[in-house]
C-alpha positions in Angstrom: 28.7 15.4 -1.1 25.7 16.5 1.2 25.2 19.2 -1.5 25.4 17.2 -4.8 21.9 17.0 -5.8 21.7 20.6 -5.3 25.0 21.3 -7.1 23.3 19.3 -10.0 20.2 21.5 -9.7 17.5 18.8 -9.2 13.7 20.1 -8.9 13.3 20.7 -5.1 9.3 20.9 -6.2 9.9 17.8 -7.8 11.6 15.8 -5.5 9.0 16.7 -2.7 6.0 15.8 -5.1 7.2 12.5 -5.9 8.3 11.7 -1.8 5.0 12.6 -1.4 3.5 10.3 -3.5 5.3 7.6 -1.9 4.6 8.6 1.8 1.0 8.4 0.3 1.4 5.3 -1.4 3.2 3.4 1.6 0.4 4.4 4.1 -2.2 3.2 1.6 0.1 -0.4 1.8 -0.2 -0.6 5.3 -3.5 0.5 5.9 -4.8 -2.3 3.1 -3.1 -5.1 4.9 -3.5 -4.2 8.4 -7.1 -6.2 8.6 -4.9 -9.5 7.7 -2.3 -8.9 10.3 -3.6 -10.3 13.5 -3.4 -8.1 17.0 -0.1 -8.6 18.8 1.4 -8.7 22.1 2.1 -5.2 23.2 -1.0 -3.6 21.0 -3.8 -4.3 24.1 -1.5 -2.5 26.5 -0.4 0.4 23.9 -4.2 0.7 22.9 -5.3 0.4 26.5 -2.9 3.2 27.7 -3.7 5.5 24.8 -8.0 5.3 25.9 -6.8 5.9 29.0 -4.5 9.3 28.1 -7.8 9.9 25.5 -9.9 10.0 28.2 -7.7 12.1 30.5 -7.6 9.6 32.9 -5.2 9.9 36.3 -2.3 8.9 36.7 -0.8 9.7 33.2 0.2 6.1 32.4 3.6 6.9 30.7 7.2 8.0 31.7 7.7 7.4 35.5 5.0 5.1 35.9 5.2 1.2 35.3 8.3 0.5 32.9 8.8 4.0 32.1 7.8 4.1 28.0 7.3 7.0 27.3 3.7 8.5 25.0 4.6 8.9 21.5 2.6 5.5 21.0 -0.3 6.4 23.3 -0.7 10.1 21.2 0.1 8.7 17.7 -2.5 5.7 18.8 -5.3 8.5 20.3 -4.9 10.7 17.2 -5.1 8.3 14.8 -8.4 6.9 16.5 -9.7 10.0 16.5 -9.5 10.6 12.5 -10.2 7.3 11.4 -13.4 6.1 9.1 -15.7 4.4 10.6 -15.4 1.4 8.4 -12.1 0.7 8.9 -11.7 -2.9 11.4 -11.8 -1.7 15.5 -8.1 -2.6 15.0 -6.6 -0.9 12.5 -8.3 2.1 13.5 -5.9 2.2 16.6 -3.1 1.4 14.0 -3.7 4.5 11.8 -1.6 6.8 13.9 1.7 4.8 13.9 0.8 3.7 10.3 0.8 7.5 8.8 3.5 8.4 11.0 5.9 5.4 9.4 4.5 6.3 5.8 5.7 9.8 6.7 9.3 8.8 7.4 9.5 6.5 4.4 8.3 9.5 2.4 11.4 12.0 4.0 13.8 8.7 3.5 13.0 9.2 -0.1 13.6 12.7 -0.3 16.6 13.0 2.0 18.0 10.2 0.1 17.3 11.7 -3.9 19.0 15.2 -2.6 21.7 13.3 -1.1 22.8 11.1 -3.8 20.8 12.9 -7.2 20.2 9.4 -8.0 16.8 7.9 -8.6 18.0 4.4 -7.8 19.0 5.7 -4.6 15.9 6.2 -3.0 14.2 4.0 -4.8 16.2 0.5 -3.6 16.5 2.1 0.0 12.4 2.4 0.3 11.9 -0.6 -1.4 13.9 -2.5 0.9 12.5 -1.3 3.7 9.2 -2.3 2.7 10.0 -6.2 1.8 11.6 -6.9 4.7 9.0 -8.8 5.9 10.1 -8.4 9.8 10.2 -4.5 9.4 7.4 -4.7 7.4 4.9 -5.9 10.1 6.6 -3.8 13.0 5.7 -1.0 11.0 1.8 -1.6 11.2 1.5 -2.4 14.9 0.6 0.3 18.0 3.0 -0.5 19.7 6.6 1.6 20.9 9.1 0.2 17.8 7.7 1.4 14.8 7.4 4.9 15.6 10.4 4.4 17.4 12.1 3.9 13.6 10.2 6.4 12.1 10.9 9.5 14.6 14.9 8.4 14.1 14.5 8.3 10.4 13.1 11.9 10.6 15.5 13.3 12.8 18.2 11.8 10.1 16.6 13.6 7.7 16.2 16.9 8.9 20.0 16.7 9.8 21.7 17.7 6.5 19.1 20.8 5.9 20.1 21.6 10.5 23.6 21.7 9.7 23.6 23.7 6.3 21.2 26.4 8.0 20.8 26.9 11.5 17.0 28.0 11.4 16.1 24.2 10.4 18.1 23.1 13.7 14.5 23.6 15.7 13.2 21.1 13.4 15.6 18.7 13.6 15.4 19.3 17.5 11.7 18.4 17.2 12.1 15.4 15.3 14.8 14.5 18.1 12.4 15.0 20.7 10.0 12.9 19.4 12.4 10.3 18.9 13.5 10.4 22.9 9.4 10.4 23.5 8.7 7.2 21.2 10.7 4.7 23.4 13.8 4.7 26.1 16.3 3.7 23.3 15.4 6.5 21.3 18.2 8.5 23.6 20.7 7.0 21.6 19.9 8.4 18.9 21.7 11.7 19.7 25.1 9.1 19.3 25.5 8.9 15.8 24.7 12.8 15.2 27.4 14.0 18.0 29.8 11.2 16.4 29.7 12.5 13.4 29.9 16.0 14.1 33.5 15.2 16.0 34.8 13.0 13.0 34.2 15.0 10.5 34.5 18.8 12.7 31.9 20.4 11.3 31.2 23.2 12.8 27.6 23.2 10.9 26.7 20.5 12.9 28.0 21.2 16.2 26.0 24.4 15.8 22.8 22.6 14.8 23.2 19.8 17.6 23.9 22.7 20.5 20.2 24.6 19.3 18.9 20.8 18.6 19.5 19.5 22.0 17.1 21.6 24.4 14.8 21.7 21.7 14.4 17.9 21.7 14.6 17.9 25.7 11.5 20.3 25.6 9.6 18.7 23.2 10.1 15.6 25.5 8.8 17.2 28.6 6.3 19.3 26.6 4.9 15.6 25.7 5.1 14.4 29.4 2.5 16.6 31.8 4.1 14.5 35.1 7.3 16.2 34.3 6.0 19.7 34.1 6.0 20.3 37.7 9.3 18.8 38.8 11.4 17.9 35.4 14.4 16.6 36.8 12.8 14.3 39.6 10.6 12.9 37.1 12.9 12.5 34.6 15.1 10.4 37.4 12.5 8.2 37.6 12.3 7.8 34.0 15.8 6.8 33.6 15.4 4.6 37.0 12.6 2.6 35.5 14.4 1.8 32.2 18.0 1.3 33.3 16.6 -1.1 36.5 14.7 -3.7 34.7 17.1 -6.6 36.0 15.7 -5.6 39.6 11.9 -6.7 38.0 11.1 -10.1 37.2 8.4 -9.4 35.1 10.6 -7.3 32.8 13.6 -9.7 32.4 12.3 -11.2 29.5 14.3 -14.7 28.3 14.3 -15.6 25.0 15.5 -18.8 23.0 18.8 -18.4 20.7 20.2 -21.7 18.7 18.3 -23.6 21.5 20.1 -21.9 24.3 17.7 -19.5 26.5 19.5 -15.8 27.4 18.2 -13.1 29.4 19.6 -10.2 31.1 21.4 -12.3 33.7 22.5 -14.3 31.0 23.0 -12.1 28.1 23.2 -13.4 24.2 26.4 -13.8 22.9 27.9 -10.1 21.7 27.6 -11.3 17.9 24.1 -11.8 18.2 22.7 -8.3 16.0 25.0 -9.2 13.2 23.8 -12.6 13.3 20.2 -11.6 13.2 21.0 -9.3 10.6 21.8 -11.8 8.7 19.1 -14.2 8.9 16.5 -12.1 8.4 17.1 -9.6 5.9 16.5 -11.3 2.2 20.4 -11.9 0.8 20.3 -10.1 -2.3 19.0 -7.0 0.0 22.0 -8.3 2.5 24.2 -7.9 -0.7 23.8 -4.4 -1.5 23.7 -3.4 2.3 27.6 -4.6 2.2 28.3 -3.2 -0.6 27.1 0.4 0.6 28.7 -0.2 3.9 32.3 -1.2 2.3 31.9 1.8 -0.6 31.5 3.5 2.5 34.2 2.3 5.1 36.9 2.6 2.1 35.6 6.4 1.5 34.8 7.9 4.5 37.0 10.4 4.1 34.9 12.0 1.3 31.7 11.1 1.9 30.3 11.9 5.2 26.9 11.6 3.8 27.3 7.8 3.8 29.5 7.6 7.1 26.6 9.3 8.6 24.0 6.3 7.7 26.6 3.0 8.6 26.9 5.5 12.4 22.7 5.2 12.6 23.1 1.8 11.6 25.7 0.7 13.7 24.2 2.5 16.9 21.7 -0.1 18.1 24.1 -3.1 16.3 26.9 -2.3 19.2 24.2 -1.2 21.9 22.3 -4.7 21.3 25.4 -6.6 21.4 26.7 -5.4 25.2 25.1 -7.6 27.8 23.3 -5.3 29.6 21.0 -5.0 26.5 17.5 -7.2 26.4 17.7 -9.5 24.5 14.1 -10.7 24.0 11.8 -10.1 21.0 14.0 -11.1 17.8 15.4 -7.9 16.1 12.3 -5.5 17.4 14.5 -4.2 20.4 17.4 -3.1 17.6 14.8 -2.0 14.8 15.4 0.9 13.8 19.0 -0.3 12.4 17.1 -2.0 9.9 15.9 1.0 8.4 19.6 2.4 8.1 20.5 -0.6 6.6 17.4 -0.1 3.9 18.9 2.9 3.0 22.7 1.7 3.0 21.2 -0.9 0.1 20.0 2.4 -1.7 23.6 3.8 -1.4 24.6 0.3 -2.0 22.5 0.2 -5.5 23.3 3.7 -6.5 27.6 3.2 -5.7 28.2 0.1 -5.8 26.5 -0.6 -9.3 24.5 2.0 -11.0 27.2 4.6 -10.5 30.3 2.4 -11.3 28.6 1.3 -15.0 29.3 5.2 -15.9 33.0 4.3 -16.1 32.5 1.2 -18.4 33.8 1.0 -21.6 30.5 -0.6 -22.6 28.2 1.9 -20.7 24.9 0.8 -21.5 24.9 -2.7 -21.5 26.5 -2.4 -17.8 23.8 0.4 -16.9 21.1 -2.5 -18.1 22.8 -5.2 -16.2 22.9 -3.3 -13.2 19.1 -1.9 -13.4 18.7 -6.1 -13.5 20.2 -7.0 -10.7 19.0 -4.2 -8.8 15.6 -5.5 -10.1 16.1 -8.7 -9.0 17.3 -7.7 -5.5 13.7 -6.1 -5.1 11.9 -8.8 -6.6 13.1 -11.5 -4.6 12.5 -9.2 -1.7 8.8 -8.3 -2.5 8.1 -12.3 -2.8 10.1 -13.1 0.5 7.1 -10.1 2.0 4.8 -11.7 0.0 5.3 -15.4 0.9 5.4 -14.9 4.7 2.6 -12.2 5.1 0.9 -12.2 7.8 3.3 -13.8 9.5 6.1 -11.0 9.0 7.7 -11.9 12.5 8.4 -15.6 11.4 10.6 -14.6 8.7 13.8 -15.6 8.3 15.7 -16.2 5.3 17.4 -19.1 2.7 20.6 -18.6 4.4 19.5 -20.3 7.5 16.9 -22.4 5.8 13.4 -20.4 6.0 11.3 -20.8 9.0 11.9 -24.7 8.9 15.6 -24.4 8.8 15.9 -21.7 11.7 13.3 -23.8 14.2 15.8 -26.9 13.4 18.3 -25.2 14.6 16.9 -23.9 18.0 15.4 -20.4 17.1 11.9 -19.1 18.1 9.5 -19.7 15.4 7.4 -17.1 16.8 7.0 -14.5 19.8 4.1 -11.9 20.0 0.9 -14.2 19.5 0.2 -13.3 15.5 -0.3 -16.9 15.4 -3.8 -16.0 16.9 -5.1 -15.2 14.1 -8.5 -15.5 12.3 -8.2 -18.6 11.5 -7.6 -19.8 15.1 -10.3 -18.0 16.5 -13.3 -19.2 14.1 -11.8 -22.9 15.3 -12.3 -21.3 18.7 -15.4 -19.7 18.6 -17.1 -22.9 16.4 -15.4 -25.3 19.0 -16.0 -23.8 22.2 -19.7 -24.1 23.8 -21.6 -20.6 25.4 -20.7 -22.2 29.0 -17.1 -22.4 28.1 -14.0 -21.0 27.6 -10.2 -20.3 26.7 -6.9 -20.7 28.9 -4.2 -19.4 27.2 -0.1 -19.9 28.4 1.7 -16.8 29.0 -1.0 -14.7 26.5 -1.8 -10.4 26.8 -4.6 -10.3 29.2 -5.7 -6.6 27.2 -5.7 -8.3 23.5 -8.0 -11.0 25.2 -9.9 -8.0 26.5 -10.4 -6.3 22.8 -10.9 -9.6 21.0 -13.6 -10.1 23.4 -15.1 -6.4 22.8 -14.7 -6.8 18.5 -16.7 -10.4 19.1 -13.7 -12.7 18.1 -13.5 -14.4 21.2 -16.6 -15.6 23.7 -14.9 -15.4 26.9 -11.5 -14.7 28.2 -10.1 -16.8 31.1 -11.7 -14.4 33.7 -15.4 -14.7 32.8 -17.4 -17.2 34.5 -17.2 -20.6 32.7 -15.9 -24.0 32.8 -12.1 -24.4 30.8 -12.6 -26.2 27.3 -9.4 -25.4 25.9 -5.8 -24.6 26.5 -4.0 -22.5 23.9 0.1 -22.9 23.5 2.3 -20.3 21.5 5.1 -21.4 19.5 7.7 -19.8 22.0 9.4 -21.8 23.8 10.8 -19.1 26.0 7.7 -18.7 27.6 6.8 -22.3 28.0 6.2 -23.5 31.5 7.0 -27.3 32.2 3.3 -28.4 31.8 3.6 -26.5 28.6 6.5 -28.5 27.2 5.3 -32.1 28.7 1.9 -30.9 26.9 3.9 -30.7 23.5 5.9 -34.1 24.0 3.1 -36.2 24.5 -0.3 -34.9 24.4 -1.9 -34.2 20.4 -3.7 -30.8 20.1 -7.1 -30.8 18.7 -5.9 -28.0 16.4 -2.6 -26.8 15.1 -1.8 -23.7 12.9 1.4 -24.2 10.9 3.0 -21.9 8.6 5.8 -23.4 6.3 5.1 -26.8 7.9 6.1 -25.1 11.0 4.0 -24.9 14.0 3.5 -21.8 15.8 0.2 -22.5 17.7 -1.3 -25.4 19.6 -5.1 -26.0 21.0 -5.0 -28.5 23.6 -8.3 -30.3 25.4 -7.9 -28.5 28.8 -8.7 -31.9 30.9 -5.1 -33.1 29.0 -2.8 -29.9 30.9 -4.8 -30.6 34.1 -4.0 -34.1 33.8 -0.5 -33.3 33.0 -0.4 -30.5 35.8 -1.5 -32.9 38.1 1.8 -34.8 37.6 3.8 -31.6 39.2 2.1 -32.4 42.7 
């Protein structure tokens, strides 16, 4: 099965030429709608870090300092910077590293998945879904720990299958590994599904590839992290310290709001909670053919290890998610990467469940043309569930739950990492807001205050000398303090930005929270 598009002798050349092409055409996607997608939460501290490792700064601000992320972010971030035109937006210039590096593993999904299967439609649905789903689809342009997160895990799934065929590919699939365990703490599971396999199906290929894989990855990790260098195995104690202890750190236990109940990690979310997100906001039809790969692939699994392989990356980060010692903040960007897998069980999906099975009709090519129509309809109605919510890609959710409306009704977040703050918002800002006076914000990023400031989007953060004009109120009700909730009830913003009739941002005359703070005392 791992061997069956070579079996069928498909154009290596070929097959390489075309992936490229669509590497090359996904990072053009990103790049082009980048300026539309505003800066979001964890971007000022991920650009922040990466000047600071740019400018060689001590203490390296990764690994065993702070939360303990580790640098792929901060080098993608600097690199990108680095290379970029000077007339792309101050922004998107930071974003160009983690954008080429996600258009590089949607590029090696596409060719791991055409050898795999020696389908087109393979590789074609599984790409195609990854790119309309509008969540994934935003995550994938930010600077920020989740995106290349997914991307270094989809590369180290690709170079796999070539690791365990011939052992002198294993060093690449070590380094692909090792990037994965340097883009973000949960990347160490990624080793799981790899070792699972190996066991189920005892091959011996990939036992061999996993035992030269291993220290390769662990070097490339420490190779990546000059504070480990000295003393490797105290530092990387206090790595593993820093991420496993975050209930001990208030800022880090992070709550979040699920069907109007708030979790966090002292009250964790309800163990069906990643299948339950996985099925709000993934578009149906694409949920459709995700099922149908995964149950081809459940009653199979014997004989096709190339699937099993996929639903074990998938399900990974579904179980980890699901224990309650996993955060649960953030929507689906803490279990992202599953998302990809799941892309790619929609290819499998497209290519067995349908395409494949009309070869067996009696009435071949009418069944071949109604599959290639359903399959185009499955894309479709994905591109225009992308389309419909951009640039608000993190509000999505889907028809099943009722859209954005239907999911706030019923007591999810409408929004989470400040995208609401978005152009729009800050012209009303900058037209409303006089030179002696400036912004509060509840629970925003200090650091993408601090860049808006620097591009000339916003006057003043709430540091700068100035008297308060107005107080500014994200759409996440997690984060809300009391004055922030008694401001909602009964005082009426000045301005609101609503998306789908749905609020997700509120400006607020600052004399009505002091009035309503007042009320605490």
């Amino acid at each position: 099965m791992l061997q069956s598009a070579d079996v069928n002798g498909a154009s290596r050349t070929r097959d390489l030429a075309v992936s490229l092409a669509v590497a090359i055409c996904c990072a053009l996607l990103l790049l082009l709608t980048s300026p539309s997608i505003p800066i979001v939460w964890d971007e000022g501290d991920t650009i922040f870090r990466a000047e600071s490792l740019a400018a060689g700064d001590d203490p390296w601000p990764y690994t065993t300092l702070r939360e303990g992320h580790p640098p792929l972010s901060g080098i993608l971030v600097t690199l990108g910077e680095r290379i970029a035109p000077g007339w792309l937006a101050p922004l998107t210039r930071y974003r160009l590293g983690p954008c080429m590096f996600f258009a590089l593993a949607a590029g090696a999904m596409f060719y791991r998945l055409r050898r795999d299967y020696a389908l087109w439609i393979v590789p074609i649905v599984a790409v195609g879904v990854l790119l309309t789903m509008p969540r994934m689809f935003a995550h994938a342009h930010f600077a920020t720990l989740d995106g290349p997160l997914t991307a270094a895990w989809v590369l180290a799934w690709a170079a796999f299958a070539p690791a365990r065929r011939c052992w002198y590919f294993a060093p690449l699939f070590g380094a692909a590994l090792g990037l994965t365990l340097a883009a973000k703490f949960t990347g160490w599971l990624a080793i799981t599904p790899f070792v699972t396999w190996a066991i189920l199906y005892r091959d011996r290929g990939a036992a061999t590839a996993l035992a030269i894989a291993a220290p390769v990855a662990i070097a490339v990790f420490i190779a990546l992290n000059p504070p480990l260098w000295n003393d490797p195995l105290s530092g990387l104690q206090s790595f593993f310290e820093l991420n496993l202890g975050r209930a001990d750190h208030r800022g880090l236990n992070i709550t979040t709001q699920f069907f109007g109940r708030m979790y966090d990690l002292d009250h964790p979310l309800p163990f069906y909670n990643t299948l339950v997100w996985t099925m709000i906001v993934v578009s149906p039809m694409s949920l459709v053919l995700a099922g149908v790969g995964i149950v081809a692939t459940m009653r199979r699994w014997r004989t096709d290890p190339v699937s099993m392989l996929l639903v074990l990356q998938w399900l990974t980060l579904m179980v980890v998610r699901a224990t309650p010692w996993a955060p649960p903040h953030d929507g689906i960007r803490l279990f992202l990467p599953s998302f990809a897998f799941l892309a790619a069980l929609a290819g499998v999906g497209a290519g067995r469940g349908l395409y494949r099975e009309t070869l067996y009709s009696a009435e071949k090519i009418v069944a071949q043309g109604w599959a290639k129509v359903t399959i185009g309809i499955v894309l479709t109605m994905g591109t225009v569930d992308a389309i419909s919510y951009f640039p608000h890609g993190l509000s999505f959710y889907n028809r099943l739950i009722g859209g954005l409306r239907g999911a706030t009704s019923l007591g999810m977040e409408p929004t989470y990492w400040w995208d609401s703050l978005d152009d729009e918002t800050l012209q009303w800002l900058a037209r409303n807001t006089g030179p002696g006076e400036k912004v509060a914000f509840a629970a925003a990023p200090p650091k993408n205050l601090e860049l808006l400031k620097r591009w000339g989007r916003l006057m003043n953060v709430p540091s700068d000398r100035g008297t308060f004009r107005w107080y500014v109120i994200q759409r996440r009700p997690s984060a809300w303090s009391p004055v922030d909730r008694r401001l909602i009830e009964r005082a009426k913003p000045a301005y609101q930005h609503t998306f789908k009739g749905v609020p997700l941002l509120d400006v607020y005359d600052y004399a009505d929270y002091e009035r309503l703070k007042a009320e605490e005392r």
